[in-house]
C-alpha positions as CSV (number, residue, x, y, z in Angstrom):
1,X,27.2,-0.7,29.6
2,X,23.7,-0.6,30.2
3,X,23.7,2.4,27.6
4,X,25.0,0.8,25.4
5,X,23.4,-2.0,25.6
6,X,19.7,-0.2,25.5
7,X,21.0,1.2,21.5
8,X,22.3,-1.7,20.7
9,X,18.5,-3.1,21.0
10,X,17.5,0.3,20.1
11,X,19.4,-0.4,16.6
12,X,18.2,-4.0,16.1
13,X,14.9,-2.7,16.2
14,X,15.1,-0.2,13.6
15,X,16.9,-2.2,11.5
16,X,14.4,-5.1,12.4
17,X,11.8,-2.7,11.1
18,X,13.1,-1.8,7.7
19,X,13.8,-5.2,6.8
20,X,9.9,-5.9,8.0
21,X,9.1,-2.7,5.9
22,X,10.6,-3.3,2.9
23,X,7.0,-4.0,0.5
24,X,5.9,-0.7,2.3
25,X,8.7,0.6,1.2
26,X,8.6,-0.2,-2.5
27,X,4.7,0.3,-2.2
28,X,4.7,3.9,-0.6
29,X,7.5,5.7,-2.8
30,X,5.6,4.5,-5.8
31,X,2.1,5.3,-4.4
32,X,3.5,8.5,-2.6
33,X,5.0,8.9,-6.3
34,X,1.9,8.7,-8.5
35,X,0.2,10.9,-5.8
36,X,2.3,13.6,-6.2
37,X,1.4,13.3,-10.1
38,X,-1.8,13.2,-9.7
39,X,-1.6,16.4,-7.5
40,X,-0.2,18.6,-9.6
41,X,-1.7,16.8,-12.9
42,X,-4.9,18.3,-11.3
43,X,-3.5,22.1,-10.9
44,X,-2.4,22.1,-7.3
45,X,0.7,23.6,-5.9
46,X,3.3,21.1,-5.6
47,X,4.4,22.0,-1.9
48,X,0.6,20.5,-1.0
49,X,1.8,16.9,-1.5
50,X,4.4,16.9,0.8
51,X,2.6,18.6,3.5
52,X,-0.1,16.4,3.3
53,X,2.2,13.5,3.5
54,X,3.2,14.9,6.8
55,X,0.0,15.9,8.4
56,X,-2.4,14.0,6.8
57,X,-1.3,10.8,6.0
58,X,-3.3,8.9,4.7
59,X,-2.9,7.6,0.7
60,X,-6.8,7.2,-0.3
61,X,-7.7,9.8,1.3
62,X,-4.8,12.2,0.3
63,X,-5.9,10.9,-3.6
64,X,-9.4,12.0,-2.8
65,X,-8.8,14.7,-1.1
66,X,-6.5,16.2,-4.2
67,X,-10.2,15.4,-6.2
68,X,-12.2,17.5,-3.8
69,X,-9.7,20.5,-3.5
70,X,-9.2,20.3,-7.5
71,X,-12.8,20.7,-7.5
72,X,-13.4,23.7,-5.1
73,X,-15.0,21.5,-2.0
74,X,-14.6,23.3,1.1
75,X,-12.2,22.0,4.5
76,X,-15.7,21.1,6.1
77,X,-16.7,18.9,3.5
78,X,-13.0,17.3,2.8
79,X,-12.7,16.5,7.1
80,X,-16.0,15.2,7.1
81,X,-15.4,12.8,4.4
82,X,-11.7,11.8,5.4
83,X,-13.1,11.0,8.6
84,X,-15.5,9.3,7.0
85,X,-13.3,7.0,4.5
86,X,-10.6,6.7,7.5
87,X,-13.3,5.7,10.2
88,X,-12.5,1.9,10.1
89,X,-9.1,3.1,11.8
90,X,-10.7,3.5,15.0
91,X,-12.6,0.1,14.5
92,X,-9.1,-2.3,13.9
93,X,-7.0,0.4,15.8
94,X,-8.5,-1.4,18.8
95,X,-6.7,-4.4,18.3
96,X,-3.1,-3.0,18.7
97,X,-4.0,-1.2,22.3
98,X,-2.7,-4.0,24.2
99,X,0.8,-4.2,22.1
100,X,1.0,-0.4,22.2
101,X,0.6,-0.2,25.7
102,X,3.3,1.6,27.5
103,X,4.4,3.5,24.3
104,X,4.4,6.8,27.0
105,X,4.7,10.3,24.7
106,X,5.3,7.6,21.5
107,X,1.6,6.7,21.9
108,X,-0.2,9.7,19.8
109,X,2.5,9.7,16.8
110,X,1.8,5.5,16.4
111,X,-2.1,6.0,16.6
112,X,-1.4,9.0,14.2
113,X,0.8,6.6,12.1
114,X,-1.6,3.8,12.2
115,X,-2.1,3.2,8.5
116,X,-3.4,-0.4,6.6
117,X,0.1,-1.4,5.5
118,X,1.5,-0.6,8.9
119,X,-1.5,-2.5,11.0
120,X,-0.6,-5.6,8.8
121,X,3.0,-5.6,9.7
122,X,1.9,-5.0,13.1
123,X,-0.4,-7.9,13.1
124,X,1.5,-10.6,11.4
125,X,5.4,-9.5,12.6
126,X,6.9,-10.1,16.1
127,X,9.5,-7.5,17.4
128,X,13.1,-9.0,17.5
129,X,13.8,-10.8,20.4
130,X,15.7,-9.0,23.8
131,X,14.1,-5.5,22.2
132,X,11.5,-2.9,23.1
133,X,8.6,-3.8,21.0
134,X,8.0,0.4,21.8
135,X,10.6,0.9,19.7
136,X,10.2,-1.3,17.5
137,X,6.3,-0.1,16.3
138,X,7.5,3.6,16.5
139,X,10.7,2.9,14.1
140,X,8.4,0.9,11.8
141,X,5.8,3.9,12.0
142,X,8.0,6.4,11.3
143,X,9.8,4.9,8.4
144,X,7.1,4.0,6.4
145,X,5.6,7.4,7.1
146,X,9.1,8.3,5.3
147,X,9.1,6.6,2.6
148,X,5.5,8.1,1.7
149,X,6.9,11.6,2.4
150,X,9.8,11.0,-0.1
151,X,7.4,9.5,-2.7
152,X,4.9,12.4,-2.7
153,X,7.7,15.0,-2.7
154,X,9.5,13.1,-5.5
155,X,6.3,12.9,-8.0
156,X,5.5,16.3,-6.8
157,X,8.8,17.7,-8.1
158,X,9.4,15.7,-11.0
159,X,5.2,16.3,-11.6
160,X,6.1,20.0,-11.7
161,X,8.9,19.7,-13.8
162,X,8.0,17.1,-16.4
163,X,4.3,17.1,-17.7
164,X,2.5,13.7,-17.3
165,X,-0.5,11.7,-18.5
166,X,-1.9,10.4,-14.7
167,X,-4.6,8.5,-15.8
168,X,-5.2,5.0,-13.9
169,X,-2.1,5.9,-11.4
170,X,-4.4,5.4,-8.7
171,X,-4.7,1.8,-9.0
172,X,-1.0,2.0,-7.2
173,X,-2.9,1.7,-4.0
174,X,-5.0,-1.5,-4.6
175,X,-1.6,-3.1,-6.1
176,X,-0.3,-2.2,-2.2
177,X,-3.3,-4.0,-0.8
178,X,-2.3,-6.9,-3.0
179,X,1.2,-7.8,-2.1
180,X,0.1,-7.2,1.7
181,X,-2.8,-9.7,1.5
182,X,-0.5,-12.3,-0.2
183,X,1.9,-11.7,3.2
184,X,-1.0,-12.0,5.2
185,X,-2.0,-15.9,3.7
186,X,1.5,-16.4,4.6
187,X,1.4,-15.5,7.6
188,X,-2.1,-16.6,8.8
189,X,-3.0,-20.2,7.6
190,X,-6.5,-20.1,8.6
191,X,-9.4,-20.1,6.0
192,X,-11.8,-18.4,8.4
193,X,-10.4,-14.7,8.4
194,X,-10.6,-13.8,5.1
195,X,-14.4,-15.8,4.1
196,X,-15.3,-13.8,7.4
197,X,-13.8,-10.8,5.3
198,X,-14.9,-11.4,1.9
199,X,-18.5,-12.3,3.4
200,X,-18.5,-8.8,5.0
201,X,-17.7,-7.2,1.6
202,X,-20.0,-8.8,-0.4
203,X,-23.0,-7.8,3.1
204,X,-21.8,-4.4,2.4
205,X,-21.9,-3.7,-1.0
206,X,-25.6,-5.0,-1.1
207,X,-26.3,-3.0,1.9
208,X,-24.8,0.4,1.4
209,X,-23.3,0.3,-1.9
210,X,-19.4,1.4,-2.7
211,X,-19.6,5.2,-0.6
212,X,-19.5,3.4,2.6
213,X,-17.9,0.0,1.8
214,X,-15.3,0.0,3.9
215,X,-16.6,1.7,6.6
216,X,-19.4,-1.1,7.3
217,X,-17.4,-3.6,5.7
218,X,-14.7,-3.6,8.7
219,X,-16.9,-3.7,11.5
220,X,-19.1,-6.3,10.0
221,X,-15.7,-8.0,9.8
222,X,-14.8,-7.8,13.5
223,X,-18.3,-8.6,14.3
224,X,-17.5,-11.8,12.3
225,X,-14.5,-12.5,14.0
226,X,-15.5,-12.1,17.5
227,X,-18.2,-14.4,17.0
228,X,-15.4,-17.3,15.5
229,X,-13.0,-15.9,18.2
230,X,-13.3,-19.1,20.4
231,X,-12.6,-21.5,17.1
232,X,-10.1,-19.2,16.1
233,X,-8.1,-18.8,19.4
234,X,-7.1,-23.1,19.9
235,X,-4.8,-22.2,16.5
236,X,-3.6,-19.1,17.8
237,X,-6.0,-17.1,15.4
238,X,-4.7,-13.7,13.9
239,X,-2.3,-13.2,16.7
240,X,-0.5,-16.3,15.6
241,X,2.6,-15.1,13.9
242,X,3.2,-12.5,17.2
């Protein structure tokens, strides 16, 4: 009974997860889609978008790293600069340690799966009640790392088959960043947040210009935050909706 019990939960979270998932979803097969477009648009063999969606994962930095091997830049220079464009993970990744706690041999694939769209959902979306949250951050991980495998196989294929004009199709990502940010307001009533954001932007364009936006932007944003954590924290601040 217990068994059964455990998938039964097991279950609800998963399908708790897709429901949750659902604009990554839509926004991942049509970014993973244009991706594998612009891949093979750009002369590169078509197996590289799937693999990349498995290993790399990580949509503006798969798009740029298409640029740089279309181009002839070497592994060296491509790390350095992934590491680079996907060093604010390791800023806001910090905020999830205490809900991923416990996650056991789950814990390296949901830092590895740790993307934007899937830190929002983390943020703003409790686990069902009676579940394993566990299970319900590694279900929501994996499936959206899914859904942007099937989208960069599918425009990979159909990019191989089908000639296409790709110009602009990388503006697929900021329309992502869009719909998330309007599930964000909903979630998160609070006008502090996002002026701490915005402010941060605007400090770090001036500062270092757009190569190292969001880099500098991010961690001027915690910065921001930790210094309104006290007035945030009486409304229940970011954590609210959790």
């Amino acid at each position: 009974m217990k068994e059964q019990s455990r998938r039964g939960r097991r279950r609800e979270a998963v399908s708790s997860a897709f429901k949750a998932g659902v604009p990554v979803l839509l926004g991942y097969t049509s970014i993973g889609f244009a991706f594998g477009l612009v891949l093979v648009g750009l002369g590169l063999p078509w197996w590289l978008a799937p693999t990349m969606a498995l290993f790399v994962f990580a949509g503006a930095a798969q798009f740029m790293g298409a640029g740089l091997l279309a181009a002839g830049a070497g592994l060296g220079e491509i790390a350095l600069l992934t590491l680079l464009m996907n060093g604010r993970h390791m800023v806001y990744g910090l905020s999830v340690l205490d809900a991923y706690k416990g996650a056991g041999w789950r814990k390296p694939y949901l830092i590895f799966g740790l993307t934007d769209e899937t830190y929002g959902i983390v943020t703003t979306i409790a686990p069902p009640p009676g579940s394993d949250p566990i299970d319900f951050y590694f279900a929501l991980t994996a499936l959206n790392q899914l859904w942007w495998f099937l989208g960069c196989l599918a425009g990979a294929a159909i990019g191989r088959a089908v000639p296409f004009d790709t110009s602009g199709l990388e503006f697929a990502m900021t329309a992502l960043f869009v719909v998330l940010l309007m599930e964000q307001l909903r979630s998160i009533r609070r006008a502090e947040p996002y002026l701490a954001a915005a402010a941060a932007v605007a400090i770090a364009s001036i500062a270092v210009g757009p190569d190292n936006l969001i880099l500098v932007a991010t961690i001027l944003s915690c910065a921001f935050l930790l210094a309104l954590r006290r007035r945030l924290e009486p409304a229940g601040g970011a954590g609210s909706a959790r």
